[in-house]
N, C-alpha and C positions, 0 to 999 in steps of 0.2 A: 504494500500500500504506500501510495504516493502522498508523502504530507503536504500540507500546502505552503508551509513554509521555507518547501524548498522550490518550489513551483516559481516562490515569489523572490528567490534568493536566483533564479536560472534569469530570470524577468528584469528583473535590477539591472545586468550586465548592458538588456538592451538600455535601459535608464539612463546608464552609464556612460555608456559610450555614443550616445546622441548625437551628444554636444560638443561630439567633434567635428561630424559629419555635416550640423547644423551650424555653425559658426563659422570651423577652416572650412571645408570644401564650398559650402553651400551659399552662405548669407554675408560675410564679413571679410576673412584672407582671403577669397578668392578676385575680389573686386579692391580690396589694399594694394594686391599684389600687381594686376593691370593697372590702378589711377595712379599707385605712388611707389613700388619696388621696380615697376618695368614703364615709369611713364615717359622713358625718352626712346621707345622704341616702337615702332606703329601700331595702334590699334587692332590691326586683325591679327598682326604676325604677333602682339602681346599674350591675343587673345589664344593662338596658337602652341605659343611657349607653355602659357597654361595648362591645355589637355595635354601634351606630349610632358609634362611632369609629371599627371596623373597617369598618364598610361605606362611611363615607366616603372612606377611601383608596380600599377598590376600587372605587368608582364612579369617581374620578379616572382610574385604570389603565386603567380599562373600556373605554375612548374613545380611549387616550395608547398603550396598547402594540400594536394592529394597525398603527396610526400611524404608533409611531417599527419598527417591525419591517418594514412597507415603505421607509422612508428606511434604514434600517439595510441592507436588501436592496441597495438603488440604490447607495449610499454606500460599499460596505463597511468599514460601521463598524459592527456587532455586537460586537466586540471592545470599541472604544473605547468605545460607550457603558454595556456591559458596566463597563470598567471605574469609569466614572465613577458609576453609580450604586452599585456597592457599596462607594466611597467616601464616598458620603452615608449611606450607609444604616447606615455604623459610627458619621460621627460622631454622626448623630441619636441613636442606642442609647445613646452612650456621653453625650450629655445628658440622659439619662433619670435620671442620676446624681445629677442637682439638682430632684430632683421629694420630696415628700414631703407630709403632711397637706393636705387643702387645696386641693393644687397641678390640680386637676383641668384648668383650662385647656391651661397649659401640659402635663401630660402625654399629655393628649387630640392637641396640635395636634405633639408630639414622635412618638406614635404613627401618626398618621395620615402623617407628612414620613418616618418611618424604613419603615414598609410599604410605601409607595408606591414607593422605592427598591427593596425587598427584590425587590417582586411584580416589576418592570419587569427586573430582574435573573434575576428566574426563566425570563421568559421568552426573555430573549434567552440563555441556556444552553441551553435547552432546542434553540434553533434551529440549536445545532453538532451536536446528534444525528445527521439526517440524512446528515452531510458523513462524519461519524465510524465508521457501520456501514453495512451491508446489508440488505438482509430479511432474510437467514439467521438475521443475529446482531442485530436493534437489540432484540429483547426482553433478549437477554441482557445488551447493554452499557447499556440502559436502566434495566434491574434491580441490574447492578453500585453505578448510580450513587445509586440510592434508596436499596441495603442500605448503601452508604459515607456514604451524607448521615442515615439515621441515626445511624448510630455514630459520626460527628460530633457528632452531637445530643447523643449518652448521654455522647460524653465531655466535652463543655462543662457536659452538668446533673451530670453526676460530680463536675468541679470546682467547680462553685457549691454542690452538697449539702456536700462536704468544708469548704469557706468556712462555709457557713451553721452548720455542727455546731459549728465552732469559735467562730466568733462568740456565738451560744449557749450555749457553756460560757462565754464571757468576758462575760456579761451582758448581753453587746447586743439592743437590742430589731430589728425587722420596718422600721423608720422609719431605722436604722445598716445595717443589712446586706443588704437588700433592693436599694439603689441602686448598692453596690458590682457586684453581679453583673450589671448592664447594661455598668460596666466590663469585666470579664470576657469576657461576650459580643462585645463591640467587639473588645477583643483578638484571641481567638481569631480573629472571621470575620476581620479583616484580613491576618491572619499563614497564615492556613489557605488562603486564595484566591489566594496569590501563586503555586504550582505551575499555576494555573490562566492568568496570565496570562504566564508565561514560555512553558508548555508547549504550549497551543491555536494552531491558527493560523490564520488568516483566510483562505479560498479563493477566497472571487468575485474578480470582475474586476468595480474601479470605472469605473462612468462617470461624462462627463464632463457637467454641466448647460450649457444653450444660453445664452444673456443672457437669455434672457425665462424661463429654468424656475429654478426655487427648489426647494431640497429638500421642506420643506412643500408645495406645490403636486405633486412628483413622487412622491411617497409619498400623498399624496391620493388622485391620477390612480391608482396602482396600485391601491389599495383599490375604487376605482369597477369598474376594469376585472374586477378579481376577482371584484366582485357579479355584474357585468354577467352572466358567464360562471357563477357555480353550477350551473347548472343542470348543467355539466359534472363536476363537484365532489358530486352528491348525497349520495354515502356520505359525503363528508368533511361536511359540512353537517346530514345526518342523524345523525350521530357527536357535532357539536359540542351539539345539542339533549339528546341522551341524557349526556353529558358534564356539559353542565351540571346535570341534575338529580340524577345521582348524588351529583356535585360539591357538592351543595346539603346532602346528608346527610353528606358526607364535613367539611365547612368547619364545620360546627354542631358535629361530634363535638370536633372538633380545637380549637376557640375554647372551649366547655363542659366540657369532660372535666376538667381539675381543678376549677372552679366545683361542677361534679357530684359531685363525689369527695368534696369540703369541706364542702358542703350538706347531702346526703343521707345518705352514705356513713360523713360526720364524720369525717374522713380530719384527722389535722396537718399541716402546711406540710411535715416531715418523711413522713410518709406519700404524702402524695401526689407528691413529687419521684421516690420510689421506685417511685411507679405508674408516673411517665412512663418511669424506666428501665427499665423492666423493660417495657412500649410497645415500647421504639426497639428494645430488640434482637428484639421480636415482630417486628415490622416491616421490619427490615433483613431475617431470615431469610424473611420471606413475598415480600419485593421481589427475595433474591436467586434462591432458588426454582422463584418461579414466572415469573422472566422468562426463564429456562431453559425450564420448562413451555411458554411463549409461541410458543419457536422452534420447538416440536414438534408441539404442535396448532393454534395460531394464535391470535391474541388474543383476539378478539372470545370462545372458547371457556372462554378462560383465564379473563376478563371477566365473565362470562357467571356463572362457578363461586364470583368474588370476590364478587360484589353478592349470592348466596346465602346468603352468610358473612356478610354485612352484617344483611341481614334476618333471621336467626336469631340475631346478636348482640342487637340491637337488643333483641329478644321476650324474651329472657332476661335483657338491663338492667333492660328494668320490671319481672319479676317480682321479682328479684333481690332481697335483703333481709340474706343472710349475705354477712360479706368474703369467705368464701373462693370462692364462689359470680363474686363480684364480680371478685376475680382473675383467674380463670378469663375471664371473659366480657371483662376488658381485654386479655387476650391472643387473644382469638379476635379485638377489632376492633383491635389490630398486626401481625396476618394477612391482615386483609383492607382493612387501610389502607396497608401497604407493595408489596402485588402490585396492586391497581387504583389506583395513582397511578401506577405504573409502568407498567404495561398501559396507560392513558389516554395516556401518553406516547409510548408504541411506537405504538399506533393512529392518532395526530398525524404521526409521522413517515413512517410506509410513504404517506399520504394525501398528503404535502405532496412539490410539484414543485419539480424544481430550480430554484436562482434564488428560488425564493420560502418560503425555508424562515421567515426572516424573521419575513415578512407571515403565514402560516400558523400559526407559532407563536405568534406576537400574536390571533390570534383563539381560541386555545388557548385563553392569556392572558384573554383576553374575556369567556369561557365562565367560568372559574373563578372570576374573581374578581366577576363575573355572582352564580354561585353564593355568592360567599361574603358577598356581602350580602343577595340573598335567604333562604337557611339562618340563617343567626343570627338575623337579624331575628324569621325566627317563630318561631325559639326565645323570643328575648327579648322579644315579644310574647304568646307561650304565656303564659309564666315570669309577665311581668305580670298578664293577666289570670287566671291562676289562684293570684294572690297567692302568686309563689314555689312552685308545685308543679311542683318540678323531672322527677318521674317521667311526668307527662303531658306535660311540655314535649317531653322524651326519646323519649317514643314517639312523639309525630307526626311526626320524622323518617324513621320508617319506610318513609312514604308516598314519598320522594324513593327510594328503593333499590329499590323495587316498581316503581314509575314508569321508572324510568330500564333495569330488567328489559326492560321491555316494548318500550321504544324501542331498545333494544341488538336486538332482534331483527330490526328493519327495516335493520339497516344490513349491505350483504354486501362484507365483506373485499378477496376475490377483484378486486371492480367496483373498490372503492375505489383500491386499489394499481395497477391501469394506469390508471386516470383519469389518478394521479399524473404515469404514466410519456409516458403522450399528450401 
């Protein structure tokens, strides 16, 4: 029997770790880092610098998290590495604090050391899910954890907006108070994630390696034997494709959306903090929602209804031209950016077998951040070549939500789930 106190202590992590993704990547460094770390270097090719920072982490992740999520399997050490990267991953954030004009090396090679942490952490939470519910209930405790790791989010950019206003009356410019809120962020994930590492607990049973095997070697060995065998796995395989492509639209929104906001939209630094909040608590209510909705119709349905929400948001960004219009159409994608990151979660989970929750979330892992180098990139590609035309960049995302439509429909639930259990 599963307590809930540990439910709430797995839940925390996303809490936790929000307010990285909410603040650096999303709402605040990302848009410091174009107006005033890269502001002597063009607009779109700024804009460019950006996703090719982010995709260098995840291409590092890319290779490293099925990897270490097999030896984490073997080892059971999920926990432990767990904890260790979201050790680094504060204090990297919290060096972000000495970045200013200029500084593009070092804040590039800060971003890419603190992500690469963040991602590798992401996925090994993700792999206590399975331990932690049922089919009955993992949409539900799935979705728990996505509407809690928002609202982690809105109350870390709650506290940074409140810093920032103040700061601003006290005459500080973007180049004083910008850096601060990397402290902030550090803070918070440290101090938020400890319920996570008191209260989760480790279930495998380790073994023990021979004189000739190495963890690297035995965590290799499982990855091989995994491929060796997909074919046993196809829904889960065929999931991971259609995942990734959704994923592709989902990472662009999420890296852009203030970029977006500030370009086109003319949003202030102030304005758009307030877009994101007013996101997270979309998002938390769509994640808690519909991972209820999950347990009742079944994911892939659930799935199936989000990436619809997607592609109608999308349609209504480009036309989009009034704020309040704009409002509007950012709460319809914290709708459907908090129920299909949860839903993509729950579907990973009923897929993946015991013992190898790990190694399967790692290729989650894979998948995502797969996606989240290929998405920005043609954004920032777009963006370039049509010298900063943010609204075309925007809409050829589309094509990743249509796409990933398509491939959600070859994959049937039912197969996938005793594949697992076989």
């Amino acid at each position: 029997m599963i307590k809930k106190r540990e439910i709430f202590g797995w839940a925390m992590f996303d809490f936790a770790n929000s307010g990285y993704t909410t603040v650096v990547l999303t709402a605040i460094f990302n848009t410091y880092f174009i107006a005033v770390i890269a502001k002597d270097i063009e607009n779109g090719a700024a804009t460019l610098l950006w996703t090719i920072t982010i995709a260098i982490a995840n291409a590092i992740v890319l290779f490293a998290s099925p990897l270490l999520g097999a030896i984490a399997d073997f080892s059971c050490n999920k926990k432990r590495f767990l904890f260790i990267s979201t050790f680094f991953c504060t204090v990297f954030t919290a060096l972000l604090f000495f970045t200013g004009p200029g500084d593009i090396l070092l804040a590039c090679s800060l971003i890419i050391l603190s992500s690469l942490m963040f991602y590798i952490g992401e996925s090994l939470i993700g792999a206590f899910l399975p331990e932690i519910s049922s089919n009955e209930n993992i949409g539900k405790i799935s979705g728990y954890g996505w509407a809690l790791g928002y609202i982690g989010g809105l109350i870390v950019l709650g506290i940074c907006l409140v810093y920032v206003n103040s700061a601003k009356t006290a005459g500080l410019s973007a180049e004083e108070f910008v850096p601060v809120t990397m402290l902030i962020v550090a803070a918070c994930f440290a101090v938020a994630a400890l319920p996570t590492f008191f209260l989760l607990k480790e279930r495998c049973i380790k073994k023990e390696l021979t004189p000739k095997q190495s963890l690297f070697k035995t965590g290799y060995k499982r990855l091989q034997n995994t491929w060796r065998h997909s074919h046993q796995y196809q829904d889960l395989f065929r999931f991971l494709i259609c995942l990734f492509t959704y994923h592709c639209g989902i990472n662009t929104v999420i890296v852009i959306a203030a970029i977006y906001a500030q370009e086109v939209m003319q949003f202030t630094t102030e304005d758009t903090i307030l877009l994101i909040l007013i996101v997270n608590i979309s998002a938390a209510a769509g994640a808690f929602a519909f991972g209820i909705i999950q347990d009742r119709i079944g994911v892939k349905k659930t799935l199936s209804f989000t990436l619809c929400i997607w592609i109608l948001a999308m349609l209504l960004a480009f036309f989009t031209t009034s704020l309040g219009w704009f409002w509007f159409v950012a709460n319809l994608i914290g709708i459907a950016l908090g129920s299909s990151q949860s839903a993509g979660r729950s579907m990973i989970g009923l897929f993946s077998p015991a013992h190898h929750n790990g190694e399967f979330f790692g290729l989650w892992g894979l998948a995502i951040r797969l996606a989240a180098i290929v998405g920005p990139i043609s954004y920032g590609l777009m963006a370039y070549a049509t010298k900063g035309d943010h609204r075309l960049a925007l809409l050829s995302t589309i094509l990743f939500f249509i796409i990933g439509l398509i491939l959600l429909s070859r994959v049937d639930e039912n197969r996938g789930k005793q594949a697992a259990l076989n």
